[in-house]
C-alpha positions in Angstrom: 35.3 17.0 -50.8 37.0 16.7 -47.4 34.0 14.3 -46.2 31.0 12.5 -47.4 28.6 13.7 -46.0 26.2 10.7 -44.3 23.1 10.1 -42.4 23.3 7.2 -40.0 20.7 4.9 -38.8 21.8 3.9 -35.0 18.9 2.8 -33.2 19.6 -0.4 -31.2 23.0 -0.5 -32.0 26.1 0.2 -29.9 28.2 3.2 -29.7 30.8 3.8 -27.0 31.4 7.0 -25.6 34.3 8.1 -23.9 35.2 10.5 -21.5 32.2 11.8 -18.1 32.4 15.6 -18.5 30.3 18.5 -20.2 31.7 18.1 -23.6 30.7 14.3 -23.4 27.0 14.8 -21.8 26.0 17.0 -24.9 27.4 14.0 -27.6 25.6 11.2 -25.1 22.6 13.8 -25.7 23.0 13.7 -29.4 23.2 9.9 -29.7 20.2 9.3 -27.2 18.5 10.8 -29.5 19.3 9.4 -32.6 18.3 5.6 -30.6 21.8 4.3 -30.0 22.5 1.5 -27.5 25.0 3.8 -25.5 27.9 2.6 -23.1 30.1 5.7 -21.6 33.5 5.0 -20.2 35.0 7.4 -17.9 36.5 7.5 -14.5 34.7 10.1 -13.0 30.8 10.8 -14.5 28.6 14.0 -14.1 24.7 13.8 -12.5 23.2 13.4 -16.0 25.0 10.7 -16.5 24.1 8.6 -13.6 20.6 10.0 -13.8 20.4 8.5 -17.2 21.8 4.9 -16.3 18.9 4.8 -13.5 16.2 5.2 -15.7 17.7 2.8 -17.9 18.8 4.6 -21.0 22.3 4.0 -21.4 25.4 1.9 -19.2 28.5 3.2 -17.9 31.7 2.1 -17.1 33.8 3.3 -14.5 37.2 3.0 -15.5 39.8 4.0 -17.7 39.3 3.1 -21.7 40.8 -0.1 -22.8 40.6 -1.1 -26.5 38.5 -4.1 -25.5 34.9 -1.4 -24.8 35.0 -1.4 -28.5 34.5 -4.5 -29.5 30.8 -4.8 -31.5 30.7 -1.3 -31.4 29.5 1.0 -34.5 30.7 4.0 -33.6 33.4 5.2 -31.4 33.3 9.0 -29.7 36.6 10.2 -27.8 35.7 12.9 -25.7 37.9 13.2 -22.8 40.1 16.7 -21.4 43.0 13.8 -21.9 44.2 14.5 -25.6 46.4 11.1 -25.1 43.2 9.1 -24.2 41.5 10.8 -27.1 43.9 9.9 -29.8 44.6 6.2 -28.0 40.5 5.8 -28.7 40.8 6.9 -31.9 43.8 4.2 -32.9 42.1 1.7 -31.4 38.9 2.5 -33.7 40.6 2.8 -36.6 42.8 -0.5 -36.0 39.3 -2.1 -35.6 37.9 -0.3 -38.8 35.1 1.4 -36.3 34.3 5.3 -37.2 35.4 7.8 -34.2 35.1 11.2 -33.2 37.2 13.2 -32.0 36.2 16.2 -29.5 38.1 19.3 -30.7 40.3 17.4 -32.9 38.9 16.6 -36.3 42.5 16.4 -37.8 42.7 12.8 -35.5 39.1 11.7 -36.3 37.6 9.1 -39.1 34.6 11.2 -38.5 33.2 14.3 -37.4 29.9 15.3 -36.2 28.1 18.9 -37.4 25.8 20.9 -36.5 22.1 19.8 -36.6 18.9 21.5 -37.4 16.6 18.7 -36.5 12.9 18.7 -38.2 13.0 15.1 -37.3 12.1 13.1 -40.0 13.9 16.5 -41.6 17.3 16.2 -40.8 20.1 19.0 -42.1 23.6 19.3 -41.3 25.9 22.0 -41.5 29.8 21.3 -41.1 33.1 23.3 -42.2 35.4 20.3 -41.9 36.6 21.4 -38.6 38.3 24.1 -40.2 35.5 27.0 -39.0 33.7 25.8 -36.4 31.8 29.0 -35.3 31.1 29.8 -38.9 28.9 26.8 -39.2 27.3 27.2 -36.1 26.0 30.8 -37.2 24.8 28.8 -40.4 22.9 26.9 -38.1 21.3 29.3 -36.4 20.0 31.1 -39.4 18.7 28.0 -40.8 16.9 27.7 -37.5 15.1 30.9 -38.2 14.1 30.3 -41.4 12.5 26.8 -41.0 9.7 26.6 -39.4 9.4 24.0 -36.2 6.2 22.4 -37.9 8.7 21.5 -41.0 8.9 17.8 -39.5 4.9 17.2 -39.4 4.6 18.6 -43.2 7.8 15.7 -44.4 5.8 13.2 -42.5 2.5 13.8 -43.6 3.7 14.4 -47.0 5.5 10.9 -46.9 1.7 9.5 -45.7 0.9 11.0 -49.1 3.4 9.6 -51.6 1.6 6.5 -52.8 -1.7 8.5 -53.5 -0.1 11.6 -55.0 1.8 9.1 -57.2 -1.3 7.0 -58.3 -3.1 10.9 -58.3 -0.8 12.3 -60.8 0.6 9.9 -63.2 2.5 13.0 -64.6 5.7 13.8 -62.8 5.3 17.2 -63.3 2.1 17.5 -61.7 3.2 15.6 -58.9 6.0 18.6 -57.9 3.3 21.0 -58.6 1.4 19.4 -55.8 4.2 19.4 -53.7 5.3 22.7 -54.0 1.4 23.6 -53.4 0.9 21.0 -50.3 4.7 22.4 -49.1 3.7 25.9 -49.2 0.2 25.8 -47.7 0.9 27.4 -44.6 -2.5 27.0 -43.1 -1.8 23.2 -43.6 1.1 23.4 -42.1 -0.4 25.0 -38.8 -3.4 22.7 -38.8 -0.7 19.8 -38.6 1.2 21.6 -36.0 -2.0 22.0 -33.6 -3.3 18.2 -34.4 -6.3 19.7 -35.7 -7.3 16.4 -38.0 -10.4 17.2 -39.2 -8.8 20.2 -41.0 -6.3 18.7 -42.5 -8.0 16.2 -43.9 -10.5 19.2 -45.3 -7.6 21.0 -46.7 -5.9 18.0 -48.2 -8.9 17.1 -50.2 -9.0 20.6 -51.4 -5.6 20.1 -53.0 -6.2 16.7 -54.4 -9.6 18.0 -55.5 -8.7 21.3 -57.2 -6.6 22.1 -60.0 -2.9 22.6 -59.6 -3.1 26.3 -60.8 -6.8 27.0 -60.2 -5.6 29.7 -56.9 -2.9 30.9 -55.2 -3.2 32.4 -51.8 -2.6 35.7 -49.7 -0.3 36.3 -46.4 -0.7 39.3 -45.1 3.3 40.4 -43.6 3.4 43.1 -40.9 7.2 44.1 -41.8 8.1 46.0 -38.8 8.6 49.8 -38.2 12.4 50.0 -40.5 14.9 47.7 -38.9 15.4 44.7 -40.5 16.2 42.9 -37.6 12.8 42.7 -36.1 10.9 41.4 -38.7 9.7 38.7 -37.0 10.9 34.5 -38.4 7.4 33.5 -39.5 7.4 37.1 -41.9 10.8 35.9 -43.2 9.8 32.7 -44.1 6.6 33.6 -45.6 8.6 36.3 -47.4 11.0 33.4 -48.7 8.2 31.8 -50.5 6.1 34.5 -52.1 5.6 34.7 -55.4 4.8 38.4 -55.5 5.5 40.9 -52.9 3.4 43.7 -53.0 4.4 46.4 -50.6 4.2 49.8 -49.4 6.3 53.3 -48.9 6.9 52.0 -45.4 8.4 48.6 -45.9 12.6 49.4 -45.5 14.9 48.6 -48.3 16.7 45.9 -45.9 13.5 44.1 -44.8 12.4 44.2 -48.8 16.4 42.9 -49.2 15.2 39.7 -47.4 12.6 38.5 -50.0 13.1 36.0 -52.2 15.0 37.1 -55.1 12.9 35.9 -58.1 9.5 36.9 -56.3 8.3 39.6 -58.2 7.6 42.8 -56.4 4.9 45.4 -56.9 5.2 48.3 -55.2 1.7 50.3 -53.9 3.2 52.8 -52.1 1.5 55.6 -50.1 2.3 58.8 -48.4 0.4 61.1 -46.7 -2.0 63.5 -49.0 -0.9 60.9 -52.1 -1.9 57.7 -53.0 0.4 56.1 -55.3 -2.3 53.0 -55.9 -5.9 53.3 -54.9 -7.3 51.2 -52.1 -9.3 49.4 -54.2 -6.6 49.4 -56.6 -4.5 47.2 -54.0 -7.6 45.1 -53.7 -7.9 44.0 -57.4 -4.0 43.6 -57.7 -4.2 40.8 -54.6 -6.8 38.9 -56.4 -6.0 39.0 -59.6 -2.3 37.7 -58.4 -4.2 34.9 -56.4 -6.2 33.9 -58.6 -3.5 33.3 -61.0 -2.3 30.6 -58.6 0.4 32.4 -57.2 1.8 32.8 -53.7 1.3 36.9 -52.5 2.7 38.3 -49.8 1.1 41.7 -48.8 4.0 43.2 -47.3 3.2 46.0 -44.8 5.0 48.2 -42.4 4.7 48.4 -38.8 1.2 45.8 -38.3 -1.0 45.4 -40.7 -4.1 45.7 -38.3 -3.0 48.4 -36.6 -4.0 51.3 -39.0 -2.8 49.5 -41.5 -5.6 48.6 -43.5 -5.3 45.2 -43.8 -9.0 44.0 -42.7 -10.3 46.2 -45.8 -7.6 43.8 -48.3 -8.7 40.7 -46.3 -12.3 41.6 -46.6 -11.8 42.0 -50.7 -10.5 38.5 -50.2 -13.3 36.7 -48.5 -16.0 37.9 -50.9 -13.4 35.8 -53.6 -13.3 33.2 -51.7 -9.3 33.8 -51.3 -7.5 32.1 -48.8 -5.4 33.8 -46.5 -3.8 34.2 -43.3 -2.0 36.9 -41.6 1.8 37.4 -39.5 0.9 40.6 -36.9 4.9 42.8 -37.1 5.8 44.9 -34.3 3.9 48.1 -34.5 5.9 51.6 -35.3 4.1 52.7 -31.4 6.8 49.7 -30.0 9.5 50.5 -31.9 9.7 53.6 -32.1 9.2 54.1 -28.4 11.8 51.4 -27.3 14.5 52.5 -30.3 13.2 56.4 -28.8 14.2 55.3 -25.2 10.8 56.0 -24.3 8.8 53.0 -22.4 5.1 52.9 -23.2 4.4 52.2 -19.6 5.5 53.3 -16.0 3.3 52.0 -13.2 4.7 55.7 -12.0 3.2 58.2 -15.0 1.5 55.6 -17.2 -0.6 52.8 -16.8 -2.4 52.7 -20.4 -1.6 53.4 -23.9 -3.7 54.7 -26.3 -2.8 54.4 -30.0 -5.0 57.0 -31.9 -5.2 58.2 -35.5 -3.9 61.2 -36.6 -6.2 61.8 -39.5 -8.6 63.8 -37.9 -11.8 65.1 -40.3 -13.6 66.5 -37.6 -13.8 67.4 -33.6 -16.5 64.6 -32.3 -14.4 61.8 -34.0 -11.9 61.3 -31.2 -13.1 61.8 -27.0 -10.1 64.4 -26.2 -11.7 64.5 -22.8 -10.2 61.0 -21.7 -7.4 61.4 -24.3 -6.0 64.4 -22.1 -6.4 62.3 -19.2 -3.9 62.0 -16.6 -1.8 58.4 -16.2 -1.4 57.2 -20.0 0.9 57.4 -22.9 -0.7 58.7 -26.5 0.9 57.8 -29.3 -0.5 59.4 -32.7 0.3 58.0 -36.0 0.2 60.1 -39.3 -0.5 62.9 -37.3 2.4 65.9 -38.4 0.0 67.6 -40.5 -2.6 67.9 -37.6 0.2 68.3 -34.6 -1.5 72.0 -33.9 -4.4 70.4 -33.9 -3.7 67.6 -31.5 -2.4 70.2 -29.1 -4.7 72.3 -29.3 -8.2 70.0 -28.4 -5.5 68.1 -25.1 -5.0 71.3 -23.6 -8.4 72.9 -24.2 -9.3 69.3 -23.0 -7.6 70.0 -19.4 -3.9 68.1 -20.3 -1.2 70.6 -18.9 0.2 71.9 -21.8 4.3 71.3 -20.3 3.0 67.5 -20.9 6.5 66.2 -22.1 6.1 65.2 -26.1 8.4 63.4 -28.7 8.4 62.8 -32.2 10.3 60.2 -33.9 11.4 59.9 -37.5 12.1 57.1 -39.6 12.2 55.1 -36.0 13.9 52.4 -35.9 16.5 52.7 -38.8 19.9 54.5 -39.3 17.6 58.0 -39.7 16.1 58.2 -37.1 15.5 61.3 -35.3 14.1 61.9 -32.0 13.1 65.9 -31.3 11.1 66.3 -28.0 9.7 69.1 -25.8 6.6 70.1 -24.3 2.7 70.1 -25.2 2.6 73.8 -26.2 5.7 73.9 -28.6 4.2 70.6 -30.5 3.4 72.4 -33.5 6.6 74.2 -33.5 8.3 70.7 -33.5 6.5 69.0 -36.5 8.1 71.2 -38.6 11.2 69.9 -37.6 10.6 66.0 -38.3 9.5 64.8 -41.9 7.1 61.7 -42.3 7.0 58.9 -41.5 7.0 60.0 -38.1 5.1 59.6 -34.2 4.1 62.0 -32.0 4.4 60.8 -28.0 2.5 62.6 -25.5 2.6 61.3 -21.9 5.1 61.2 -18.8 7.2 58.5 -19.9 8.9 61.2 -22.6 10.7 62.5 -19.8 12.4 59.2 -19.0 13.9 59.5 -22.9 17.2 61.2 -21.2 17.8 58.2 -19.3 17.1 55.8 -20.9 17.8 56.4 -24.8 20.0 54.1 -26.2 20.1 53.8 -29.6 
């Protein structure tokens, strides 16, 4: 171990900083922050800083460092463009057995600062030693995405709770279990986040009320169209503590990748004309997982409310008195459309959009009258097997059948295939594409030649 890592408590006392400039405004930031009584020494100082000594929140010197600025200081930081000033304040510090930073030099410091994910009274820290300084600033920003910014209201209402959960539960082992339960409770952890007090208080009695393995709970995940990458932060954290993933055909093997790797996963998946797992099926598994006490995620591609069926699951789970919640994903009409190079909108050829089923059972179910209107985009989902169908009912319905058209397969991922042409050949393309795929109709395909990009 290079360093110990360390925590330090500096409010009220005095830390000097040295050196006016950028570099120096983001440390006085940092140590503002954390309370300290901060004097800067510099010759020359930027806005902030004077802007800071008027309100009163830190004093600066003008002039060059002498050792004398440290005396009753904690904590020394060098952070000049002047390596020579830099290392003369680090001496000094150490000759006075005071801890210093040094900017850009760790090799010359007693200390060094790392990179913070602040979930204040959460606190994390991420450092390489000064040896890979980039490296732990990526860290950094993927912690940042997993942790939720309500993290810091959950440690400090949970340390409100520590003398009751301790007299509570005499056990220690119940007391984690009520932990882990209070820790995971995302609709707790909202209600905190919006100040709403009366429901916390309601959903804290719950916990204390109930038993510790008397019901779990269900998030329903919308996992994107395919590409990993835009799964949205609240899916990946929710997916990071599930218990059980149960998911679908449509859920890619790298957003499933990003799941916890001891959840268990249950796979329901469908395809068109085949059902893998019954509805209902899906319906029983996600309360019988709940009620076991566990933590379910029902992990589904594209959004879950957009044809996805996720009202009928959430609706099995009211009548059980379930709790649940639900994080929306960015429907296959967006991505696939953006990743085809083909924008929804145009206030030129489109000013609505119209997502439609393609599982048509009979004529009267959809108005093709105003679907083959003029000035919108239609975008048809699970509609291959119907595509003459479709083309059929907008031209019969006045749309001109050279109405540009697109289909894209597997959008989003390393597959995907875009084949486009007009209204009247659309049958003649569905052969060409395999599911999952979506058929575009509108104005805006014709933009696709311009604009594609992926």
């Amino acid at each position: 171990m290079d360093y110990l890592p360390l925590f330090c408590q500096l409010r009220g006392k005095t830390c000097l900083l040295v050196g006016g400039g950028e570099v120096a405004e983001r440390k006085a930031r940092l140590l503002l922050d954390a309370g300290a009584d901060l004097r800067v020494c510099a010759t020359a100082f930027a806005p902030q800083f004077i802007h800071w000594q008027q309100a009163g929140k830190l004093s600066l010197t003008e002039q060059p460092f002498s050792a004398g600025l440290l005396d009753d200081c904690w904590l020394a930081i060098a952070a000049t463009d002047d390596d020579q000033v830099n290392q003369q304040v680090s001496a000094d510090a150490d000759a006075r057995r005071i801890f210093c930073n040094v900017v850009d030099a760790p090799q010359s410091a007693s200390c060094i600062m790392p990179s913070i994910i602040d979930r204040s009274p959460l606190m994390i820290a991420v450092s390489s030693g000064g040896r890979a300084p980039v490296m732990a600033r990526l860290l950094r920003e993927k912690l940042e995405a997993m942790l939720p910014q309500q993290l810091g209201k959950v440690a400090a209402y949970a340390g409100s709770l520590r003398q009751r959960v301790k007299a509570h539960y005499r056990d220690g082992g119940l007391r984690r279990r009520f932990w882990e339960k209070l820790f995971s409770n995302d609709r707790l952890a909202q209600s905190l986040a919006n100040d709403q007090h009366q429901q916390v208080s309601d959903l804290t009695e719950r916990l204390f009320s109930e038993p510790l393995n008397h019901r779990g709970e269900v998030v329903l995940v919308g996992a994107g169209p395919g590409d990993a990458g835009l799964l949205t932060l609240k899916g990946l954290q929710q997916m990071q503590q599930a218990d059980v993933i149960v998911y679908d055909r449509l859920v890619s093997a790298e957003v499933l990748n990003l799941a916890r790797r001891d959840a268990e996963r249950i796979f329901v998946g469908k395809r068109a004309g085949y059902h893998c797992v019954p509805q209902s099926e899906i319906n029983q598994i996600l309360l019988e997982q709940a009620q076991c006490g566990k933590r379910v995620v029902r992990l589904k591609g594209g959004d879950p409310f957009i044809f996805g069926r996720g009202a009928e699951e959430l609706e099995a789970l009211l009548d059980a008195d379930i709790p649940f919640s639900v994080v929306p994903g960015i429907t296959a009409a967006s991505g696939c459309s953006a990743y085809g190079g083909i924008p929804l909108t145009h206030r030129d050829y489109a000013q609505s959009v119209r997502l439609v089923t393609g599982h048509l059972k009979q004529d009267s179910e959809l108005d093709w009258a105003h679907l083959a209107a003029e000035q919108q985009t239609l975008v048809f989902y699970m509609g291959l097997s119907q595509a003459a169908e479709i083309a059929h009912q907008l031209t019969a319905h006045g749309m001109d059948a050279s109405m540009p058209v697109a289909l894209v397969e597997n959008g989003t991922s390393t597959r995907q295939r875009v084949v486009s042409g007009e209204l009247h050949q659309l049958a003649e393309l569905a052969q060409q594409v395999a599911s999952p795929s979506l058929i575009i109709v509108g104005r805006v395909v014709a933009l696709r030649d311009r604009l594609r990009w992926f």
